[in-house]
N, C-alpha and C positions, 0 to 999 in steps of 0.2 A: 357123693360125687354127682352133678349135673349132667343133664344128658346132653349129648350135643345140640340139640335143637331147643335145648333152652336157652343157647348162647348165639344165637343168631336170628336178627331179628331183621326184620325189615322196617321203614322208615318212609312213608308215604311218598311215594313218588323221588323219592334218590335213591333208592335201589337195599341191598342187600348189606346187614352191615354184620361185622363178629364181635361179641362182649369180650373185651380181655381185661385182666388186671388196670391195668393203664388204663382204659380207656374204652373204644370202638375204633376197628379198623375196617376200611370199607372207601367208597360204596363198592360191592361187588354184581356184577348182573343177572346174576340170578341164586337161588336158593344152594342148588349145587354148586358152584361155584365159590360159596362161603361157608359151606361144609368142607370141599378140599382143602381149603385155607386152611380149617380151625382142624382138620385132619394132622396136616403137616406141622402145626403150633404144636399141637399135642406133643407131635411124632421126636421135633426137634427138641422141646424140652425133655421128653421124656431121655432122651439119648444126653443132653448136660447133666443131666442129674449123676446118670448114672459115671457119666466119666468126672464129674466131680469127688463122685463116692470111692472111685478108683484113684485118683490122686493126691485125696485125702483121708486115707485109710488110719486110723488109731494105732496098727500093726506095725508103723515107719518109728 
């Protein structure tokens, strides 16, 4: 697993950006500011996974 701060990079003079699958999302203003971001990306996947797993259970 990547740490978070290898997923957020900055970009000379446009500011603060987050590596995601897709793409880069961004700019953001500063370093903290694209950690909270890639905080809550986490946060939000990490939460579809899990109610995927819950509605797609083998057990139905």
């Amino acid at each position: 697993m990547q740490q978070a701060s290898s997923k957020i990079v900055k970009i000379s003079n446009n500011g603060w950006y987050v590596e995601t699958r897709t793409g880069f999302d961004g700019p953001f203003d500063s370093e903290q500011e694209a950690s909270t971001f890639l905080d809550l990306l986490n946060c939000s996947n990490a939460a579809r996974m899990e109610f995927a797993g819950l509605q797609f259970s083998p057990a139905d």
